[in-house]
Structure formats: C-alpha cells, structure tokens
VODRENVO-358596 format. One record per residue (C-alpha): residue in one letter; x, y, z. Coordinates in steps of 0.05 Angstrom, whole numbers. Each point is the difference from the previous one (the first is absolute). Example, Ala and Ser with C-alpha at 12.3 -4.5 7.8 and 13.67 -1.06 7.14 Angstrom:
BEGIN
{"A" {246 -90 156}}
{"S" {27 69 -13}}
***
This chain:
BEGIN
{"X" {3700 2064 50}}
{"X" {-45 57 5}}
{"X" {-77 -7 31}}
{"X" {-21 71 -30}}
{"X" {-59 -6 39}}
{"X" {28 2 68}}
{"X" {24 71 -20}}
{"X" {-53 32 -47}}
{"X" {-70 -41 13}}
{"X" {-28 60 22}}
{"X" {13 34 -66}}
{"X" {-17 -68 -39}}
{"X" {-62 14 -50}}
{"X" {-47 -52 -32}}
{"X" {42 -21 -60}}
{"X" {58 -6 40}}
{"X" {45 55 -3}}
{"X" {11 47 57}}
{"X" {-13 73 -15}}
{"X" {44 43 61}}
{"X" {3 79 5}}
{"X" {73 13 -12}}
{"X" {18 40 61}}
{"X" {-31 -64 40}}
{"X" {34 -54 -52}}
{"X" {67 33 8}}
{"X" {-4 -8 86}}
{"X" {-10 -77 -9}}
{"X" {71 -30 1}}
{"X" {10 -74 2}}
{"X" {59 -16 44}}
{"X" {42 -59 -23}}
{"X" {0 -66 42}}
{"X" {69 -12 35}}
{"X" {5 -60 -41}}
{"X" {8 36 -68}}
{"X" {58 34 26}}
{"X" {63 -8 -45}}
{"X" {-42 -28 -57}}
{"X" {-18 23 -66}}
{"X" {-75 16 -15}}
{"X" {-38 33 -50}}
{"X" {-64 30 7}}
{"X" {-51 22 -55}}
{"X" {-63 33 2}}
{"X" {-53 28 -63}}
{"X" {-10 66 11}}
{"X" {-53 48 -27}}
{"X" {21 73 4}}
{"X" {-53 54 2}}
{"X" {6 64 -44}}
{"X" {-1 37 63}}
{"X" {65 -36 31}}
{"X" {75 23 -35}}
{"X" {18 -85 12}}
{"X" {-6 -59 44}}
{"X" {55 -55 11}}
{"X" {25 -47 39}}
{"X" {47 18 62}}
{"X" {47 -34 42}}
{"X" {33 28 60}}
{"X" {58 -49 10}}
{"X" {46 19 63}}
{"X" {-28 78 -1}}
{"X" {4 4 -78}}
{"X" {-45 10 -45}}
{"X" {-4 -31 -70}}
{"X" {-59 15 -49}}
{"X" {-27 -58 -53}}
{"X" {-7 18 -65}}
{"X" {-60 57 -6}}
{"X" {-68 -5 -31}}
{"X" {-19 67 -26}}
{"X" {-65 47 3}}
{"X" {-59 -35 -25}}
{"X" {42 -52 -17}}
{"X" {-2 -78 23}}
{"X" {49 -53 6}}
{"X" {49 -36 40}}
{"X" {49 31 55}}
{"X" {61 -53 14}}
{"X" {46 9 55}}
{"X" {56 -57 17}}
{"X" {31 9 68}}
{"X" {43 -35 59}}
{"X" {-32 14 76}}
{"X" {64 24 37}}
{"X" {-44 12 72}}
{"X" {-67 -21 29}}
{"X" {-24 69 -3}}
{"X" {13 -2 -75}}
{"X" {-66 7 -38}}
{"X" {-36 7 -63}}
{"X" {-59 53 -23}}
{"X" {-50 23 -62}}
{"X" {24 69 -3}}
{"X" {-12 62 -50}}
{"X" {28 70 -24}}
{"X" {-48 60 -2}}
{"X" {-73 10 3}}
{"X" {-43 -36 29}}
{"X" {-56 -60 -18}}
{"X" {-21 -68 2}}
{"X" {45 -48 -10}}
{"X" {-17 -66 -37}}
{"X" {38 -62 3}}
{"X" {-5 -80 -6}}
{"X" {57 -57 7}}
{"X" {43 30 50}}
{"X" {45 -57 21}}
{"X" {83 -18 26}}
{"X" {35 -51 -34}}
{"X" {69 -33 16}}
{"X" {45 13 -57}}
{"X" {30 57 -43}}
{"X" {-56 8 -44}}
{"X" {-86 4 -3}}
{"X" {-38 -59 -21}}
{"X" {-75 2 -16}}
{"X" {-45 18 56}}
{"X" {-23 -65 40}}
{"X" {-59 9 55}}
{"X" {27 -5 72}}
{"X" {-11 -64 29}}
{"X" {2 -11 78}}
{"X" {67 -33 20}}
{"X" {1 -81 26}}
{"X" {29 -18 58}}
{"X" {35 -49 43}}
{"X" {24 4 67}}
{"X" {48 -63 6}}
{"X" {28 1 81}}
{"X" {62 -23 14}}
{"X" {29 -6 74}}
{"X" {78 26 -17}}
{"X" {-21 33 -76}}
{"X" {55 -18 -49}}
{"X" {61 17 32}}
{"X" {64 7 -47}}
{"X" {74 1 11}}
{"X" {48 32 -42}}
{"X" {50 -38 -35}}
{"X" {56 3 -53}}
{"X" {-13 -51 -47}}
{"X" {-54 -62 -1}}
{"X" {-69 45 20}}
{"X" {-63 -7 -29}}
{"X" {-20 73 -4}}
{"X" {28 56 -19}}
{"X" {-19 87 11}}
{"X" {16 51 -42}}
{"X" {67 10 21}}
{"X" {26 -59 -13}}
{"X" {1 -30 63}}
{"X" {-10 -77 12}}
{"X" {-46 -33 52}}
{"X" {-22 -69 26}}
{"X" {-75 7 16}}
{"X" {-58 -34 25}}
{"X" {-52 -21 -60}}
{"X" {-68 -7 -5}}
{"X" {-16 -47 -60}}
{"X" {-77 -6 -20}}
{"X" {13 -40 -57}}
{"X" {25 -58 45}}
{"X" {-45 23 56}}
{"X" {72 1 46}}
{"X" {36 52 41}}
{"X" {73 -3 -2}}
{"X" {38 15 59}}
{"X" {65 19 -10}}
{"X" {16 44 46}}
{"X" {-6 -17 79}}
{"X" {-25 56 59}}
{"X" {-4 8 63}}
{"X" {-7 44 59}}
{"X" {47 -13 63}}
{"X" {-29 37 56}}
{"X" {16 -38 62}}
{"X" {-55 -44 20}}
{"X" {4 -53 27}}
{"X" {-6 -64 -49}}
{"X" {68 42 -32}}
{"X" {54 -41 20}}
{"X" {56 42 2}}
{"X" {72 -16 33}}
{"X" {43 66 19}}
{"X" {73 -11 9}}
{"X" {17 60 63}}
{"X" {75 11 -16}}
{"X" {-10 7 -76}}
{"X" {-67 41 7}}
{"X" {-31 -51 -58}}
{"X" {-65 -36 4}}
{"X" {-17 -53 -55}}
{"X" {-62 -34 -17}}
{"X" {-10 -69 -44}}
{"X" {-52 10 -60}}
{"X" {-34 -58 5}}
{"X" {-41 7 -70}}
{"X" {18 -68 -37}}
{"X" {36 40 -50}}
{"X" {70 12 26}}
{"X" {68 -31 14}}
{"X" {20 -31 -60}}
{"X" {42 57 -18}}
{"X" {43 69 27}}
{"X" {-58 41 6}}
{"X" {64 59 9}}
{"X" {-14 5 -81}}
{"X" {-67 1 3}}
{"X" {-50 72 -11}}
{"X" {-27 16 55}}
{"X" {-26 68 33}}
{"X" {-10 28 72}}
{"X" {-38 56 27}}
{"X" {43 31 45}}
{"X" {60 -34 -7}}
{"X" {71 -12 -54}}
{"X" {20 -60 -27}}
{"X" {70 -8 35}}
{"X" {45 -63 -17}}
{"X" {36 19 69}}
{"X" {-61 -16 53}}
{"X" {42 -49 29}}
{"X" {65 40 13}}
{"X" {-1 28 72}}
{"X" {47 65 -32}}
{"X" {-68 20 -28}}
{"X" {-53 35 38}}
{"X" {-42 28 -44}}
{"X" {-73 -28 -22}}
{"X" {-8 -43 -51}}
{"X" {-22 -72 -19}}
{"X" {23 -60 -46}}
{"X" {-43 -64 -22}}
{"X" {50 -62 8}}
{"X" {-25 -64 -26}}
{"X" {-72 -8 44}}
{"X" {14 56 42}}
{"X" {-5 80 13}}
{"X" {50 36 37}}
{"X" {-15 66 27}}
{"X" {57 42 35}}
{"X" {-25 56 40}}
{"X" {40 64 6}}
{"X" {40 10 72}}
{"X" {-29 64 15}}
{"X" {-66 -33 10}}
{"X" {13 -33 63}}
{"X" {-23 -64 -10}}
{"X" {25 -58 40}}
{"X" {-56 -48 8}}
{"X" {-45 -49 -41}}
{"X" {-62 43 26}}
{"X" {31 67 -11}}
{"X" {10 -16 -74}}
{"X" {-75 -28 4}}
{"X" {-28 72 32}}
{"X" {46 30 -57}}
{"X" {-32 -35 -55}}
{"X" {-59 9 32}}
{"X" {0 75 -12}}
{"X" {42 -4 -65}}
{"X" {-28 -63 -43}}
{"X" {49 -29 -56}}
{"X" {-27 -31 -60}}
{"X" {37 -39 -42}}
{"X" {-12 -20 -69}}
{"X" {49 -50 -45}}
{"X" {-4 -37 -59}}
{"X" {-30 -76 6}}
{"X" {49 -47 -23}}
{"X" {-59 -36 -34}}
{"X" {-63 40 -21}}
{"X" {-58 -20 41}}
{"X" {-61 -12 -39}}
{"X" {-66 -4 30}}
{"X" {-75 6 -34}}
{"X" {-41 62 2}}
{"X" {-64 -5 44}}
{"X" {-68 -16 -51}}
{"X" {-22 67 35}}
{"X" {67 38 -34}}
{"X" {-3 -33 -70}}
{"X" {-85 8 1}}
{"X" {20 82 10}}
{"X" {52 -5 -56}}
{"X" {-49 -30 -52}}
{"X" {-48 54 18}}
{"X" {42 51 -40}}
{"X" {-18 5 -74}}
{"X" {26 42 -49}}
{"X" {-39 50 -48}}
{"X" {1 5 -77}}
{"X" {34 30 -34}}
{"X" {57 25 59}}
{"X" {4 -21 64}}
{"X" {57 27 53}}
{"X" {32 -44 48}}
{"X" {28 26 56}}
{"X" {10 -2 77}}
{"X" {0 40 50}}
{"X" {68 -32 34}}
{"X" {51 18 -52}}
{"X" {4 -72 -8}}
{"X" {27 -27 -59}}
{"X" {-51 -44 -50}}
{"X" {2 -32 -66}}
{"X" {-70 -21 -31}}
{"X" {-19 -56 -45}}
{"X" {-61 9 -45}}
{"X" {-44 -36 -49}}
{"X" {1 46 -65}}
{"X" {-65 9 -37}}
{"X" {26 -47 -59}}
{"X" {-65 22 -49}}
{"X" {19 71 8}}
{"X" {74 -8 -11}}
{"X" {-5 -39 -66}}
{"X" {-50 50 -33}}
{"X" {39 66 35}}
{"X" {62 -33 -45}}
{"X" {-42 -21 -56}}
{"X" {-23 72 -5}}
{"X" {75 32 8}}
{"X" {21 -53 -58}}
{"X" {-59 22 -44}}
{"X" {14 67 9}}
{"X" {71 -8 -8}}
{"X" {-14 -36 -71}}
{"X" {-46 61 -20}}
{"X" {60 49 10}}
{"X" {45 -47 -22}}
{"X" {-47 7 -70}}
{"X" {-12 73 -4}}
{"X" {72 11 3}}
{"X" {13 -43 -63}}
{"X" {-53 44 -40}}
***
C-alpha cells in the first residue's frame, strides 16, 4: 500500500535503496489516508543502522501517541515491525532514530492490512474504476429480510450492482419532491395534508404502511390522516405519499405547499415491492473488466464504504504443488520424529 518512492525518491540510490540523513529521514512523516481509519495495518521496513546512530525504528503517531517498532541496533541491520489502528486523519507513520547522527539505509518499506508482516512485495500503482450511478446505492434499514449487513449488526435492503450478470438491482426507489410542476400533488386545506400518487409501476398491491422507507426531513407517522395531529410527518398508503405539514407553517394553499417544497425539497426513498433489474451500459461493464488483479496479493476496495464480495479464478498449478509441498514436508517430520 505504500509507493516508497513518492516519499524518499530523492534519497533513492542506484541499487535501489534510499540512503536519508537522519535528522532529514526523521521530518518525513507519512500521514494515513482517511480510509485506513479504524483498521488494522502493519507496516515493515529493513533498516540499516549506522555505528554512529544509538537505533532506528519504526514510529507511529496514532491520535497524538507515539508507539516505537521493534529497534534495530548500532551497526546493526534488520527489520523494524510496527502493527497499528489509524484513530484520526492526522495520524501518521515515520523512520525515526535514538542518538547520533548518520545515514540511514533502508529497502522494503511497505503497509499491509492485517495483524502481522508478510514478505516485502514492490508497490504496484492501484486500478481503477469509476462506475456512475444517478441515485448511488441507496439503502434502508430494516429488521429482518436485508441483504447487507455493517458492523453493528444492523440490517439493510440495498441497491446492487452485479457484474457477474452484467445487471443493477434496484431495490430501493428515490426521489426528490421539490414542487415543480409535472408533481402532481393534491393538498387537503382543513387537514393541512397534501398527497401525491407514485406512479412507478411498482406499487399498490400491498399496505405500503409496513413497508421501509426513509425521508429527509420528515417522521414516519401512522396518524397523517387524523386532523388532532398537527405536526409534520408522512405515511406511504398503498400507491400513495402523504405528507402532513405542521400548523405553525401557515400553509393553506396547493401553491403555498409548492413554494414550501420549493425551498425545503423532500426525498423519499422505500423499498420496491419487486426488485427492478436493468443491464449495465457496455460503457460500465467495459470499465469493470479493465481492473485486474496483481500476483501474489491484490486489495479490493472502494472508496464508497460499499459493501463487496469477489469471485476469483485460483491459480490451480500453484495450489496443488503449494499442498504437495506442505504434505511432503509434513511426511519428512512425520519421519524424523519416528527416528
């Protein structure tokens, strides 16, 4: 995850390895992207300490804290490991030493996710996809029946994009009320409640009253239609949305409640009774088969906090012979034991 070359190239010498003053090496801090925030890393870097310099390590400076990695000695060489969790975007990590002062050499300076080092991989530059979508992948939260889950626990019914099928699921309908005219709203004086009919294709076959749905400025309320309440609040029945509008406001007219919404848009989002599937433009699926992925890691990710679960091909040749070679070794231990 780490391109050591946008930090140190000027210190980079012909055989690859940067060679950094350590006053100079210990003012270069990488700052952590806010996307590593809350996640577990671990970061390793070889490390050549001069006899003239106490120790160098790795540091991390998570939320004002320091935290050394373990210390390569005087004239010594070897690998510094530090595992941390980014608490702030001003969180940051550093090549950093004890007394003296010197050159510093060092090689393989990289960030892995994960609790532990692996061996050094080169950086390679990051693929990627921009796939627009006109409403993004909304998501309502539910109780029971959703097809994603966070990290608390809680449920939702989301919007899909599936590049296997080439299709994006709709499950989830939005839209933006903001009184213009092609809305064709109806507003009922005495009870201060306008409604509008969804005409989607997707509604009326059942109480939408039990159905998820979310508003931006306004609470679901069973009781829009009693006259005893005048407070805001809205309720989807069958094909249609019911807004009440507090009161206070003043509103007594069909065109007062349009200037209204005019200044205060509502959108509306609810689950579909029936997911709408529709194909992906060639243009979408031609940018999604321009990712590849590199040997021998590759990290997935996105920069929506959208959830995504990958299918890949495994290399079969190198599986076989990787277990061939555990079951070989396992046999020689297996042996030496019994002597």
């Amino acid at each position: 995850m780490l391109n050591e070359d946008k930090y140190y190239s000027a210190y980079k010498q012909t055989d690859g390895m940067y060679k950094v003053d350590n006053v100079k090496l210990n003012d270069i801090r990488i700052i952590f992207d806010s996307s590593m925030v809350g996640k577990t890393y671990t970061a390793s870097c070889n490390l050549n300490c001069p006899n003239t310099v106490s120790a160098v390590s790795l540091e991390v400076n998570i939320d004002s804290k320091k935290k050394l990695g373990n210390n390569i000695l005087t004239n010594k060489s070897g690998i510094s490991e530090i595992t941390f969790t980014p608490k702030t975007v001003r969180d940051s990590i550093k090549i950093t030493y004890g007394t003296g002062s010197g050159d510093i050499i060092f090689s393989d300076f990289q960030i892995e996710a994960g609790s532990f080092a692996t061996s050094y991989e080169p950086y390679k530059t990051p693929r990627t996809a921009k796939i627009p979508l006109s409403n993004g992948l909304p998501g309502i939260p539910v109780t029971a029946g959703g097809n994603y889950t966070d990290e608390n626990g809680q449920q939702y019914i989301c919007d899909e994009i599936d590049f296997s099928r080439g299709k994006y699921v709709q499950r989830v309908w939005k839209g933006v009320f903001d009184g213009s005219e092609d809305e064709v709203w109806t507003y009922n004086i005495g009870a201060h409640r306008a409604n509008i009919i969804l005409n989607n294709g997707n509604l009326g076959t059942y109480d939408q009253r039990g159905i998820a749905s979310m508003c931006s400025n306004l609470l679901w309320n069973r009781n829009v239609y009693s006259d005893s309440n005048r407070e805001n609040g809205y309720l989807i029945n069958n094909n249609t949305f019911f807004v009440r509008v507090a009161e206070s406001l003043a509103i007594n007219t069909e065109p007062d409640f349009r200037t209204r919404l005019a200044s205060n848009p509502i959108t509306l989002q609810y689950v579909l009774a029936t997911p709408i599937e529709t194909d992906l433009s060639e243009a979408q699926i031609q940018e999604y088969k321009s990712l590849t992925t590199f040997k021998p890691t590759s990290i997935i990710s996105n920069d929506a906090g959208a959830q995504m679960e990958v299918e890949y091909a495994a290399d079969t040749k190198a599986y076989i012979d990787n277990k061939l070679q555990e079951i070989a070794q396992a046999l020689v231990e297996s042996v030496s034991e019994a002597e």
